[in-house]
N, C-alpha and C positions, 0 to 999 in steps of 0.2 A: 294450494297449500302454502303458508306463510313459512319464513325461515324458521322460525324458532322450530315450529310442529317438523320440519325435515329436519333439522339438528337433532330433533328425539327420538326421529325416529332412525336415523343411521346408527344414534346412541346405541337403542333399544336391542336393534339389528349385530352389535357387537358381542364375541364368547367374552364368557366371564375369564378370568385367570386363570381362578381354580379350575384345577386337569388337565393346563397345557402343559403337565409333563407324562402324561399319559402316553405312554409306547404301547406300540403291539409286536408282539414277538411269538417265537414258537419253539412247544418243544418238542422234540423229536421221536416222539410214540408211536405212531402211523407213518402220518404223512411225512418223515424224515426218516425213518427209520432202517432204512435202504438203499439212503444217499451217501457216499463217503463224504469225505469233509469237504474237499473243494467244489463241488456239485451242490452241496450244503450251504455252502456258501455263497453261491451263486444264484441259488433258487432263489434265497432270502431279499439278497441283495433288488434282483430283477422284479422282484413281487415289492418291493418299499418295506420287509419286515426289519425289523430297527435290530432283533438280538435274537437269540437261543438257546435253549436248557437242553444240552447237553443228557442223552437217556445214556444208560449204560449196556453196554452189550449189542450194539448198533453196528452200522455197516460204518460210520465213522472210527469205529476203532479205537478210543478216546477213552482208554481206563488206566486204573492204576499201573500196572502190569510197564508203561510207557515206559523208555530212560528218558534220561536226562536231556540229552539230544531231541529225542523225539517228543518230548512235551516243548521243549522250544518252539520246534518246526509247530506246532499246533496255534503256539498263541504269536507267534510270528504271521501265520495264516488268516486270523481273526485283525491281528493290527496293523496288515493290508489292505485290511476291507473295511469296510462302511458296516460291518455287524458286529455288533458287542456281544460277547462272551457270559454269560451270563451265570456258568457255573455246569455241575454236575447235576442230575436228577437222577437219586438213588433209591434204593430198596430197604433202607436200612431202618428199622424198627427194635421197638424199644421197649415193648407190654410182655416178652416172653418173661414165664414165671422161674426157668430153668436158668442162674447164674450164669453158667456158662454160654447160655445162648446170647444170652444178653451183652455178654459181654464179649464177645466175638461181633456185637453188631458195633455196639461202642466202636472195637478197634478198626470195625472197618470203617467206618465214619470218618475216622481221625484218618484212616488214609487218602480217604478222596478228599479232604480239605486240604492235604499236603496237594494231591493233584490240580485241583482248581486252583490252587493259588499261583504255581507255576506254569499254567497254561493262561493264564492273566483273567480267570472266572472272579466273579463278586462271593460268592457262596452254594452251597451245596443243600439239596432237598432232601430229605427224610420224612417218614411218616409215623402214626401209630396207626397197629393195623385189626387192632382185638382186645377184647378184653376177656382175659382166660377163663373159662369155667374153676369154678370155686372157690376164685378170688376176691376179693373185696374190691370192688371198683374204684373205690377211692383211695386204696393200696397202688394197685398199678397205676392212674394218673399219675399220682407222685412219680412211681418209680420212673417214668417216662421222662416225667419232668426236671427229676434230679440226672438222669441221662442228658438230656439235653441242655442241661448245664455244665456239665461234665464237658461236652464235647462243644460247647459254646465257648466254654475259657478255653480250651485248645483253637479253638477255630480263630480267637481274638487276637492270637498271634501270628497268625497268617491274615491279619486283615479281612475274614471272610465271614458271610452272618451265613445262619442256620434255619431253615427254612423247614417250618414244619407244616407241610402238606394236610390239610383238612381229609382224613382221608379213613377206609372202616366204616362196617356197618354198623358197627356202636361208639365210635370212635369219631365218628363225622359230626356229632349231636356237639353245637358249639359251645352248651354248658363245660360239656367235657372236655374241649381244647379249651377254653380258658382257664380250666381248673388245672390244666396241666403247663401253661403258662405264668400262671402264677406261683408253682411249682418250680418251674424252669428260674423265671426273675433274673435274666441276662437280657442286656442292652442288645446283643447282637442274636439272640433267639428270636425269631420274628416266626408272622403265622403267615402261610402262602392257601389264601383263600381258593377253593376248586369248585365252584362251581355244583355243588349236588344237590339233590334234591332235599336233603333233608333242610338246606339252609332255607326253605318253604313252613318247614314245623313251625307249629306253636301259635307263635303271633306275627312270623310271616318274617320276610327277607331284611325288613329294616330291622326289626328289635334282634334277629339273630346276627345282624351284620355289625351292629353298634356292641354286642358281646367282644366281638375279636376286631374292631377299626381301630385303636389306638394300638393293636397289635403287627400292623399289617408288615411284611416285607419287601422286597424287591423284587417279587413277583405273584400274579393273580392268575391262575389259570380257566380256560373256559373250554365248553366244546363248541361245535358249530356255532354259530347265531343264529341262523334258521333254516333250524337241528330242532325239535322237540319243543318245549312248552317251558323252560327257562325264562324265566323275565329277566332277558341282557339288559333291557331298556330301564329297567331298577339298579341293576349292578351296577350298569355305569354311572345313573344317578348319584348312587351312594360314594363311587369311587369320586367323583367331580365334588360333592359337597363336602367330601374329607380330605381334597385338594392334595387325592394320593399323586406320589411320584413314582413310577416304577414300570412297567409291563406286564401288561396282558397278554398274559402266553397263550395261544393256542393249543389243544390238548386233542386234538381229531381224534376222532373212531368211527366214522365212515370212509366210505373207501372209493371217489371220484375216480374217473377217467381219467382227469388231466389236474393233479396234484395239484399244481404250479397254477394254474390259472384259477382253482378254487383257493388257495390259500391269499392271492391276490384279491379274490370277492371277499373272502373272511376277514382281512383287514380290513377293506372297504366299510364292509357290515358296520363292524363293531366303531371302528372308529368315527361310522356318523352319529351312534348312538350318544359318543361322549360330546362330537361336538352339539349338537342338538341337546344334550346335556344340560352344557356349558350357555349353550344359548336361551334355556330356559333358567338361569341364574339370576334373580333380582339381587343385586348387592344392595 
């Protein structure tokens, strides 16, 4: 083989840019779900996971409810360690047709973005989770949407985005999150992609992924890699050719032996998909 032909192909051989800021992370559903913080902490660390989403209602103990003091001790804990903080993942939804419902989800919203900011999180997840019988569908998107606006200029002041979790069995259809982001129309509302099945509808994962990619935020969530009949090997395609920046959270719902030693293969997984990605990049 001549020099020139080796020079191209070492070239050839090299990832492309796009995606090398692609983390894998994880959030605490299952497989963390019964770890306190420092255990949490540690798992993460010893398995190479870069950050964490924060569940609420966990053996970590990390909600509102915290003082002052003790949300220190929290983000003190995180900026010991090698794992970023990555916020809250809450419950909080926004399609109820009842005022008052709605508006108690609001205010809780607005408290865990108080909480993530001083525990030194980036932002806090929310979802829509329905669309009410006898409503006008295109009544509640809005209303979801102007929620989440609402609680995006609150959040702007604490430095924190708003992560709206792809998420509902009618709710999931990404016509409908973007109609509800364009509703929203805050810099800091962003869409935290999950992985479902509906994002297969229609004409398939790339034209539904290209709906919400200029949407995307600081984090993606997935379940196993091989777990079921998801095309990771697409997702991260599309994540590398939109030269997203942020994490891949893990999202488990099987139940291993040894936690820790599958969440170490689950990085593994995923992260060869992206660089195998990256390496199939023609710039």
């Amino acid at each position: 083989m001549g020099a020139g032909a080796a020079t191209a192909l070492r070239a050839a051989a090299q990832p492309s840019y796009k995606g090398e800021n692609i983390e894998f992370g994880l959030v605490t559903y299952m497989w963390g779900a019964d770890w306190d913080l420092p255990t949490l902490i540690a798992n993460c660390t010893s398995t190479g996971v870069s950050a964490v989403e924060l569940r609420i209602e966990h053996a970590h103990k990390v909600d509102a409810g915290l003082t002052l003091q003790q949300r220190a001790d929290v983000r003190r804990q995180f900026e010991d360690s090698a794992v970023k903080l990555l916020g809250m993942g809450t419950n909080f939804e926004f399609h109820a047709a009842e005022a008052a419902e709605l508006a108690q989800n609001i205010a809780g919203a607005k408290e865990y973005i108080k909480l993530s900011h001083d525990i030194g999180g980036t932002g806090v997840k929310v979802k829509p989770n329905a669309l009410p019988p006898g409503v006008p569908a295109e009544k509640t998107l809005e209303q979801i949407g102007k929620a989440l606006a609402e609680i995006g200029d609150y959040a702007s002041g604490f430095g924190q985005e708003i992560r709206l979790e792809v998420h509902g069995k009618e709710t999931s259809n990404l016509d409908h999150i973007r109609t509800i982001m364009d509703a929203a129309d805050r810099g800091n509302v962003r869409v935290c992609w999950n992985s479902n099945g509906e994002d297969l509808a229609g004409e398939g994962i790339e034209a539904n992924f290209s709906k919400v990619r200029d949407h995307l935020g600081r984090t993606v969530h997935i379940r196993e890699v091989n777990a079921g009949d998801y095309p990771y090997d697409k997702l991260a395609a599309l994540l590398v050719d939109a030269d997203y920046e942020g994490f891949v959270c893990l999202e488990a719902r099987t139940k291993p032996e040894d936690r820790v030693k599958a969440l170490a293969e689950q990085r593994e997984l995923f992260m060869k998909l992206v660089m195998d990605a990256r390496l199939a990049v023609k710039d």
